[in-house]
N, C-alpha and C positions, 0 to 999 in steps of 0.2 A: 258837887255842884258843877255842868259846866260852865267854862268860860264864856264871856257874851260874843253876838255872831259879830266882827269885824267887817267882815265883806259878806254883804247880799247880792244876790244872784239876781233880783230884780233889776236891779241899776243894770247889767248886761240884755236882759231883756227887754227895759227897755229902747236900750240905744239898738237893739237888731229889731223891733219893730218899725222903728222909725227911721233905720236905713236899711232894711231886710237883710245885708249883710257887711262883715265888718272882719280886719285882719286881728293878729293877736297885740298888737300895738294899740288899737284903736281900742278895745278890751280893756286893754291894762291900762290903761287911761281913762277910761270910764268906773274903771272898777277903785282906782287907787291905789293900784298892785304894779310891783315890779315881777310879779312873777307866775311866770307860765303855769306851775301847776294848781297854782292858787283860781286862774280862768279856766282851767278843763274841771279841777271840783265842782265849780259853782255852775259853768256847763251842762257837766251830768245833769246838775240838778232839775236843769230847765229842759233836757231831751233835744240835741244836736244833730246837724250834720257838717261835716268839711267838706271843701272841696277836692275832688277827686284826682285835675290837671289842676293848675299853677300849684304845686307840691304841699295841698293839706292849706295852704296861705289862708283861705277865708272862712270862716263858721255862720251857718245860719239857725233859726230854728226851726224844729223840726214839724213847729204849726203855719211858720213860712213856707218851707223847700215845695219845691211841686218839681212832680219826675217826667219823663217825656213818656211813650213805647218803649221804648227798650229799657229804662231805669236813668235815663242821665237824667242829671239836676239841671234842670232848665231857669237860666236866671240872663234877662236882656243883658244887665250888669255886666257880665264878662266876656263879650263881643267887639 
């Protein structure tokens, strides 16, 4: 039998709908988690991106991101 799911991956989805995107602080706050790989599990689950420049720092989802011509992630947010 396994164990019951502690952390759902919804609760992340939906605080990045409702801010399109969000740090791994803002995650593990939402999620209830002090811990990083606990947000990239439950991440996968839901189909990610990071950001590229400010070092990997934001995650969106992957039915938010929208890409420019050349491939960059185009978001007002980080201007």
């Amino acid at each position: 039998m396994s164990p019951p799911v502690r952390y759902h991956a919804e609760a992340l989805r939906e605080l990045l709908l409702k801010q399109r995107i969000a740090t791994m602080e803002q995650l593990k706050k939402a999620l209830g988690t002090g811990a990083d790989l606990t947000i990239l599990r439950k991440l996968k689950e839901l189909s990610y991106h990071t950001s590229y420049s400010h070092r990997g720092r934001y995650y969106t989802l992957e039915e938010i991101a929208r890409f420019d011509e050349l491939g960059l992630w185009v978001s007002y947010l980080f201007t």
